[in-house]
Structure formats: C-alpha cells, structure tokens
N, C-alpha and C positions, 0 to 999 in steps of 0.2 A: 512618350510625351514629356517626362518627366526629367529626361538626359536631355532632351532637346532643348527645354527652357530652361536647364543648367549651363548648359553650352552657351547659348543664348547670353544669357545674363554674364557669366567668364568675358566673352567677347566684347560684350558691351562694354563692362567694365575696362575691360584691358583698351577699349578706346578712347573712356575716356581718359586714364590716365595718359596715351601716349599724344593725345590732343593735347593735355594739362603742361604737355613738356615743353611743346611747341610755343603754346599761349604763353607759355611766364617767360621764354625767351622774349619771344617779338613786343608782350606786354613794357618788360623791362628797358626795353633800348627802345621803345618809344617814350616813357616814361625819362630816357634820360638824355636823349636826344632832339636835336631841331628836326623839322618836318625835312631838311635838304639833307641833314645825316641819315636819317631812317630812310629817306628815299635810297641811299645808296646803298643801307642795309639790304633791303628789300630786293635787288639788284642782285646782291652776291646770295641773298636768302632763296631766290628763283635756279639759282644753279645746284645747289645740293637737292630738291626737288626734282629737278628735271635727272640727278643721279640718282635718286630714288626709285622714280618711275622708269629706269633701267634696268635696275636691280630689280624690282618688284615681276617685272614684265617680262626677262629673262629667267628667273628665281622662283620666287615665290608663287605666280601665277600657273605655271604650269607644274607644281609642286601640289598646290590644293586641286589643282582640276585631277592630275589622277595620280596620285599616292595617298588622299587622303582616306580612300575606304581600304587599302592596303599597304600601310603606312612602312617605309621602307628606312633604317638611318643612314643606309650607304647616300640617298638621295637630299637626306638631312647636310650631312656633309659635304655633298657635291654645294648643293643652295650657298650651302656659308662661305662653303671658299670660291663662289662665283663673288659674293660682295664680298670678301677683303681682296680678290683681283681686281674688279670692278674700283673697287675705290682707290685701288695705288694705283690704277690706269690715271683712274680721273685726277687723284692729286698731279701726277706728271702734269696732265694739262694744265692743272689751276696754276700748277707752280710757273709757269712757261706764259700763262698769261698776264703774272702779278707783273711781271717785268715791263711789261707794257702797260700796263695801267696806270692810273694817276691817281696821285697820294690819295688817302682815305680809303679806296677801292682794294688798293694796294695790298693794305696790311690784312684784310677782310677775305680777300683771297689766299693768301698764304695761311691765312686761321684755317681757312677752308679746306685746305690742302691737310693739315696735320692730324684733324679730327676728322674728315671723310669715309677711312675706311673701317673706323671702330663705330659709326651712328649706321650705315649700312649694314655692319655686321649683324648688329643688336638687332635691326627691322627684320634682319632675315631669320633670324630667330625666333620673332614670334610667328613668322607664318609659319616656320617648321614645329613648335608649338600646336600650332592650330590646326597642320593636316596632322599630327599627330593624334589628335580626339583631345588634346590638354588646355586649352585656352586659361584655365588657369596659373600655368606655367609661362606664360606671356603675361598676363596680367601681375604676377610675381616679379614679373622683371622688369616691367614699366615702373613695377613699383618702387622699388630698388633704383631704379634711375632718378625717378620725380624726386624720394627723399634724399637721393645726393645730391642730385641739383641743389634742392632748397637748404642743402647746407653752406654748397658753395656760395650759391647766391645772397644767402644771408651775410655771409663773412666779407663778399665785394661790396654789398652796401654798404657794411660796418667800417669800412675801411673805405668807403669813397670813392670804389673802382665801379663806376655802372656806365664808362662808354663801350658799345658797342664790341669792341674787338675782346675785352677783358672779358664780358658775358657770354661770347658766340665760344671761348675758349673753355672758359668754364662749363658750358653748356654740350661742349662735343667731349670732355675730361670724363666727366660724369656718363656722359653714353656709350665713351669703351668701357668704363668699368661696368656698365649693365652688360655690354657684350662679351666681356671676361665670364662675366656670374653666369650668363646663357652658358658658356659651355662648361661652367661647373651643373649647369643643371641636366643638360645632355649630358654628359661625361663624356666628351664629345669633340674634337678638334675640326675644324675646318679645313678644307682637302684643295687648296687654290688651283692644283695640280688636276683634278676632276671638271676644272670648269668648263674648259672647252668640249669637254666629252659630253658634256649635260647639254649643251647649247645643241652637240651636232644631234642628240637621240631625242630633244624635244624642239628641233627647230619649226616642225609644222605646228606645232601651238605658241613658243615662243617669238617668232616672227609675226604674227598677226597678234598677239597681245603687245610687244615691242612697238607695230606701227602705229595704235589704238593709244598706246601711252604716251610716245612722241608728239601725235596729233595734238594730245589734250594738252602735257607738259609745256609744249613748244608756243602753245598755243597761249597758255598763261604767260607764259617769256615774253610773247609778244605781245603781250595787253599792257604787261611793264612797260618795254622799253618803249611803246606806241604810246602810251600815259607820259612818260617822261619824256619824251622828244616833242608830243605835240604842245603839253602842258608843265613841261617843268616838275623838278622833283618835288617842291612841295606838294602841287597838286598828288603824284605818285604816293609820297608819304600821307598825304589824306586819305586817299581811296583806300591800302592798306590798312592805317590805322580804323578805318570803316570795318575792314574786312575781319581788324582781331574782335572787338566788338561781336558780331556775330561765327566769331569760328564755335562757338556751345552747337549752335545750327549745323556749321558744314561737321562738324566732330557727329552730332545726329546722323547727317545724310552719308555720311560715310560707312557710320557703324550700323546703320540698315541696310548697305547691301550686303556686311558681311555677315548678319543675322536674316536677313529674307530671306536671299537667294536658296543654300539648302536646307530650308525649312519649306520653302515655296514648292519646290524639287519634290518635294516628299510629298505636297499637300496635294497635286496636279496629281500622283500616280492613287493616293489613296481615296481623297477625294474631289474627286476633280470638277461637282456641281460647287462645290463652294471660291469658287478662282475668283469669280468674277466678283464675288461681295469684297472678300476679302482684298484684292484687287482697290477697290473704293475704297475701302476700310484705309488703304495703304494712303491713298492720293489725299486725302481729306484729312488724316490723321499730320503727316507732312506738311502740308500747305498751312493748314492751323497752328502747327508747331510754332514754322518759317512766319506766318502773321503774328502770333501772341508774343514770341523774342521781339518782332521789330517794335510794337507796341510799348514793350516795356523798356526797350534802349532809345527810342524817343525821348517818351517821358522821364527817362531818369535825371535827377536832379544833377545841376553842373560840381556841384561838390564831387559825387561820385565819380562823374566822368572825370574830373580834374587829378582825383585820387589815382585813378586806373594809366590815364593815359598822358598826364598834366597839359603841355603845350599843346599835344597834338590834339587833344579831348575835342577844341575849340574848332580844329580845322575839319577833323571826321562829321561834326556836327551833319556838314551841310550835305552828307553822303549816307545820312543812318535809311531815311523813308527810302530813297529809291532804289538803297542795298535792300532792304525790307522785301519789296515789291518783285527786286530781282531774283534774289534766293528761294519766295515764294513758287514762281514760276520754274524756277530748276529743280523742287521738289517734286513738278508734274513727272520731269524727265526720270528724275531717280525714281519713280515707281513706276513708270514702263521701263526702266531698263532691267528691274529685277524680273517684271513679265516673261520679257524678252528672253534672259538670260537663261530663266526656270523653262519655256520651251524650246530652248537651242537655236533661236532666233537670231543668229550671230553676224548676218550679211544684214538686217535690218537696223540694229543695235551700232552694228560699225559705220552705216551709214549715217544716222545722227550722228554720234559723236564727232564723224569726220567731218559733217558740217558744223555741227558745234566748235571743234578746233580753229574751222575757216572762218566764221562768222566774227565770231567772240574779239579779237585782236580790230575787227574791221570796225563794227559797234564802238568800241572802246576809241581808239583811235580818233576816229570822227569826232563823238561825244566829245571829248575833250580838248577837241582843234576848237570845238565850239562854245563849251561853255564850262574850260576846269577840269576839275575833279565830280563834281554835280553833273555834268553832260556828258564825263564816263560813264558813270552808274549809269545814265538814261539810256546810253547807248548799248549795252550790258543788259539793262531789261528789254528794250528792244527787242533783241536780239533770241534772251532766254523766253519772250512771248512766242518769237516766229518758230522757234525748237520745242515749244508746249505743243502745237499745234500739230509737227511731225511724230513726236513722241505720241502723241493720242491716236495720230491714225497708225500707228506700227501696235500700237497695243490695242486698239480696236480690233484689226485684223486676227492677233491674237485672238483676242476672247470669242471672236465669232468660231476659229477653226477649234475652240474649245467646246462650242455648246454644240456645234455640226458632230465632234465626236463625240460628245455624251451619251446618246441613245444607244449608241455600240457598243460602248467600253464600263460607263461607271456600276453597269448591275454585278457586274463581274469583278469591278477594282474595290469597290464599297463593300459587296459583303464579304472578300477578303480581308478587309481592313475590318 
C-alpha cells in the first residue's frame, strides 16, 4: 500500500508539472496575443497533439501495458527512438505544409517542425520512466523542463518578445533539453533504428490504441477547425482561452487515469467487494472537483482574469459556466473508463470513445453555426450528457458481472490479501 501511494503521489505530481508546461505556454500567447492570433495558435497547437497521440499510442501505450511489471531497457530504447523517427517524419510534413500556408500559420509551422522531435522525445520518456516503477524520474524531468522554461520565458518578457512564435520556440528549446537530461538519466540513447521492429512485435496492441487515439485526437482537430470555419477565429480563440482556464481539471482527469487504472487492477483481484463503492467514491469525487473549479473561475474577479489571460479573459468569459457543466459530465466518462479499463472491457470502452470522437466535432460545430463560442460549449455539453449516459450503462454492466462473481471468487481472493 505504501509503494502504491508513493507511485501514486510521483505520478500525480509529474502531471501536474508537465500540465504546468503546457498551461504557461498557451496562458502566455493568449496573454499576448488577439483572440484571431491565438485562434491560429491553437490550429498549429492541435497538430503537435495529434503527434503526441501517435507517439503515445504506438510507444508509450503498449510499453506500460506489458513491460511494466518486467521492465525491459532494450524496449526503453526502441520507445525513444520511435519518437525522435516519429517527429523527423512529422517535421518533413510540417515543413511541406508551411509552404502552403498563409503568413502567421507559416512561421508557427515551421517552429513546429524544429522543436517536434525533442518535445516527443522528453513525453516518451516519462512513460519509460513510469513502466519503469520510477515516476519519480519523470517527475525530475518535468521538472527540469518547467524551470527552463520559466527562465526563458522570463527573459522574452524582459525583453519584449511574447508573440507567439518566439514562446512556442522557446518553449520546444527547453523540451529537448528535458529530453537530453532523460537520457542522461537513463544513460541511455535512443534506437530510431528499433522502431519499426517495435511497431511490427506490438502491432496487435498498437493498432487499436493508434485507432482509439486518432479517433479522440482527430476528433479534437475537428472541433477546431468546425469552431473556426462555422464561427470564426475569435470565437476559436474563446473557446480555447475557456479551455486553458480549466486545463487544473483536464491535468485532474488525466492524471487519474494514470493513478486509478493499476491501483484499480489490484483492488478488483484483492478486493473485489469494494469496486463498486470505490467506483462512486471516483464519479462524485470527479464531478465535485469539475463543479467546485467551474464555481470558482466564474466568480473570479476580472482583475485576475485580465492578469491571466488580458484581452481574451473578456472573450472566455461567456464560455466558463457551460465549459463548467461540460467537463462535469466528461468526468462521469473518465471514471467508467478506468472501470472499463481495470476489467479489460476494451470493445466497450472503444466503443464510447469512438463515439465520442464522432459526436464531439458534430456538437461543436452546430453550436457554434448557432450561437459563437457560447453554443460551442452548449453543443459539447450536449453531446458529453448523451456519452454520460453510455459510459454509465458500460460501467453498470461492469459492476453487475462484479457482484454475480463475488460469491465465487472473493472468500478466496480477500483472505489471500
């Protein structure tokens, strides 16, 4: 119990710094950008994401599902040099698409291209980190990132450089150097050479966390560009600027899957009459979280907001309640998913999210054909209601084939434990 809530607590921690990295990015170039500049931020900020969730889904995912209880560095090494191929792949693209694109986009791309394969590096290192048993050593290096960041970033204020492309520069600088320090902390080089071998010996797990992560990524792209085409970039730069406001929440719902799930795993085999409290305990602890932030980013005073986000503070305004209401409701999903997850529920699990991917763009879209950035959101909560209600019967079903096997199983697993 006592390694478990060590690990726990590492984890946690190492989320929230690598949230913190993110936040003072997107915080700072809204802070010093118009709501049409940030919308195009936002735009090229959706594509190193969507190479994230490539890297993570090819890499990291099928790294923690099995090398974590027999933790391997040849398989360390494959991970890393899948994200520095991975990201010279993807710079070629960016590079190939700047030339088409129109000024501001432009140069935002090309940034994107230089820092790419050193901010993927650094991610795939903490989950090798973390099937490791070290979360600390991730946390170490988050940390090591946040305070060069806040050095750089201190010195582009000081100096006057806080649009967009000089921060997103500064900001991917500072993340190969986290990813240099990773592999002084491995002692450890990355194997770009291994990658394809890794793709082909875990393609039946990589392939279905790949299309699971495309779905959702692809899906956020398209809430973008569906935001921006029906309603225009500022509205875009609203809804975003909504979104950094409460990223304290999604950095929350993040970092409880990757503390539930094998804590949950463990709790299902040792004790498996307590799922279903604990279960609640999850959904109501979540949803309170996602209510008490929105409460508080309402009421906050417009000094703050103005401090935080200056021009855009005014425009997020009208998107905080039904971001509030919406995040609320995606917190039901995130504690059936770690249900799910913890009984290898995997064709249930995919099928939410796969409609989540489909729904989400379509919501948003409409919303905003209708009424802005305010009738995104609506559409978005919409949307994360009709997905509460699937997530509850997929985790319903769960607990019922939990308490059908109880009578069997827990006299035997309990006084083991």
């Amino acid at each position: 119990m006592r390694n478990a809530t060590s690990r726990a607590s590492w984890t946690v921690a190492d989320h929230v710094l690598s949230s913190l990295s993110n936040f003072a990015l997107s915080a700072l170039v809204a802070r010093g950008s118009s709501p049409e500049t940030f919308g195009r931020f936002t735009l090229v900020f959706t594509l190193y994401l969507l190479a994230l969730g490539v890297s993570r889904a090819l890499g990291a995912e099928p790294l923690l599902s099995r090398f974590s209880a027999a933790f391997r560095w040849e398989a360390g090494a494959a991970v890393t040099g899948l994200a520095v191929a991975l990201g010279a792949a993807a710079a070629v693209a960016l590079g190939l698409a700047a030339a088409l694109a129109p000024a501001g986009v432009r140069e935002l791309l090309v940034a994107l291209a230089l820092i790419l394969p050193g901010l993927l590096l650094q991610d795939a290192w903490r989950y090798v980190f973390f099937a490791e048993g070290q979360p600390r050593r991730a946390m170490l290096n988050d940390l090591v990132w946040l305070l060069s960041q806040a050095v750089v970033f201190s010195l582009l204020v000081l100096s006057h450089r806080t649009d967009a492309l000089a921060l997103c520069l500064g900001w991917g600088a500072t993340g190969g150097l986290a990813a240099i320090f990773g592999c002084l902390q491995a002692r450890l080089l990355p194997r770009p050479r291994a990658a394809w071998r890794w793709i082909r010996e875990q393609r039946d797990l990589a392939v279905r966390f790949l299309a699971e992560s495309m779905a959702l990524v692809g899906s956020g792209q398209l809430v973008v560009y569906g935001v921006g085409a029906s309603a225009g970039l500022a509205a875009l730069g609203a809804l975003r600027s909504g979104q950094i406001v409460f990223g304290p929440v999604q950095m929350l719902l993040t970092a409880t899957l990757a503390v539930a799930i094998p804590e949950g795993s463990r709790l299902v085999r040792s004790h498996p009459r307590a799922v279903p409290i604990a279960y609640a305990c999850l959904v109501l602890s979540l949803v309170g979280a996602c209510a008490a932030w929105g409460i508080v980013v309402v009421a906050l005073p417009d000094p703050w907001g103005l401090a935080l986000l200056r021009d855009n503070w005014t425009a997020s305004q009208s998107v905080l309640p039904g971001l509030a209401v919406s995040m609320a409701l995606a917190a039901v999903g995130v504690a059936a998913l770690v249900l799910l997850r913890i009984r290898g529920a995997a064709r249930q699990s995919s099928r939410a999210r796969l409609l989540a991917a489909a729904l989400h763009p379509i919501g948003a879209t409409i919303g905003a054909a209708v009424g802005d950035a305010r009738g995104a959101v609506v559409g978005l909560a919409v949307v994360n209601a009709i997905l509460a209600v699937f997530w509850s019967t997929f985790a319903s079903t769960e607990l019922r084939s939990i308490a059908r096997s109880v009578p069997n199983s827990v006299k035997g697993a309990e006084t083991s434990a």
